[in-house]
C-alpha positions as CSV (number, residue, x, y, z in Angstrom):
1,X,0.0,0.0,0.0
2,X,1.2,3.5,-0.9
3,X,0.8,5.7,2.6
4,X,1.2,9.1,1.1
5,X,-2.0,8.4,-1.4
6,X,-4.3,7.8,1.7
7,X,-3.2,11.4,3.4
8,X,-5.9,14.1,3.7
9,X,-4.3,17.7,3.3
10,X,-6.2,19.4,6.5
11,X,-4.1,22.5,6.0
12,X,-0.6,24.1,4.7
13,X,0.9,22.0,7.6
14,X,-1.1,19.2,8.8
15,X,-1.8,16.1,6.9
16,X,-4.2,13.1,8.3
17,X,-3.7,10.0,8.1
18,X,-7.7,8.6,8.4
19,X,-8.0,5.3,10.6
20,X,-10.4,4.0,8.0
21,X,-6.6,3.5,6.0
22,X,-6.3,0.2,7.5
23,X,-9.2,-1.9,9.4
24,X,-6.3,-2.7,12.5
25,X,-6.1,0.7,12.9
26,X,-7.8,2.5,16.6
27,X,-6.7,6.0,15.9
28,X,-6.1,8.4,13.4
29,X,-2.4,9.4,12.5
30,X,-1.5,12.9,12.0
31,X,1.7,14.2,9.8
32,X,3.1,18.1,10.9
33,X,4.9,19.3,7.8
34,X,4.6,21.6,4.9
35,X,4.3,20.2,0.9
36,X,8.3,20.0,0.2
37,X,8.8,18.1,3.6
38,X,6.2,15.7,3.2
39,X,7.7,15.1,-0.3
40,X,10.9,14.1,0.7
41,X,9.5,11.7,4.0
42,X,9.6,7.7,3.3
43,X,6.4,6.0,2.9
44,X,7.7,3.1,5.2
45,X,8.4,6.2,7.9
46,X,4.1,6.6,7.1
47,X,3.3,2.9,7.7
48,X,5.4,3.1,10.7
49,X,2.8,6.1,12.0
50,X,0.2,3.3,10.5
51,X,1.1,0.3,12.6
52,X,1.2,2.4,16.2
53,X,-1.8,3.4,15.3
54,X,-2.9,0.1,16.0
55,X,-1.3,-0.7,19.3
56,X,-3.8,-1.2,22.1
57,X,-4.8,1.5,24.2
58,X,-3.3,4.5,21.8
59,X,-4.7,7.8,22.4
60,X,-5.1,9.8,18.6
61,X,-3.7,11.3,17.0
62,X,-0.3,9.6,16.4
63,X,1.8,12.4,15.3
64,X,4.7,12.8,13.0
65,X,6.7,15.9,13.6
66,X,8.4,17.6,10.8
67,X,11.9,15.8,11.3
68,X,10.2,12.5,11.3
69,X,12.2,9.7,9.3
70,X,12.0,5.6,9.2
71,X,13.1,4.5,12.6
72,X,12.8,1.1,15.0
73,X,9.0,0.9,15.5
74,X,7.7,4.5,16.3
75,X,9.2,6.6,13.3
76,X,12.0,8.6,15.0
77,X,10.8,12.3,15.3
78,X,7.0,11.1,16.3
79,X,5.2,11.3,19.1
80,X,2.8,8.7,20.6
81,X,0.5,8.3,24.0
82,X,-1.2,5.6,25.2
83,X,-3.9,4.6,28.2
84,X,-2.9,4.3,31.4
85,X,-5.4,1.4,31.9
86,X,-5.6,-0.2,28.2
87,X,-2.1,1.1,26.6
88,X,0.7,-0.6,26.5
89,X,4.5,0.5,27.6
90,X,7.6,0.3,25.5
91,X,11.0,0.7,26.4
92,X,12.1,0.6,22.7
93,X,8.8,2.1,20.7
94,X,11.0,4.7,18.9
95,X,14.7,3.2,18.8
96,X,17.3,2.2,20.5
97,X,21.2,2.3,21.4
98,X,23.0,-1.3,20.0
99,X,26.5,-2.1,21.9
100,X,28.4,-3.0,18.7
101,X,30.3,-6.3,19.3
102,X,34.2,-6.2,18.9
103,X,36.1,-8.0,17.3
């Protein structure tokens, strides 16, 4: 599927990404750029927004900030909330440091 197609333009810097996109998905996702930044963002980065979206308990929108690029999970430059009853925690949601091993 091709993210970027499925984004509503609400204004010169918000785009919405509609829940109806995908049936697994609770809440709506919401990208905070202008025209030439959302050009040059990854449509994986969009899925990413797509797939919290789903998790339990996520409060809507999801939102991509203007920096926001393919990460680990959560894009990296997004922000996400969740329940405190029905949400979920995550240590690693948006990335992570790896120990490199030495050899």
């Amino acid at each position: 599927m091709v993210y970027k197609e499925k984004l509503q333009k609400l204004n010169q810097y918000e785009y919405l990404l509609p829940k109806a996109v995908r049936k697994e998905m609770k809440v709506d996702g919401k990208i905070i750029a202008n025209d030439i930044l959302l050009k040059g963002m990854d449509d994986g980065m969009i899925e990413q927004l797509s797939n919290v979206c789903t998790l339990p308990g996520a409060i809507g929108p999801i939102c991509a900030l203007p920096d926001a690029h393919f990460g680990y999970g959560l894009p990296m430059g997004a922000v996400a909330a969740f329940d405190s009853e029905d949400g979920i925690i995550s240590s690693g949601l948006c990335g992570f440091k790896r120990k490199l091993a030495r050899t």
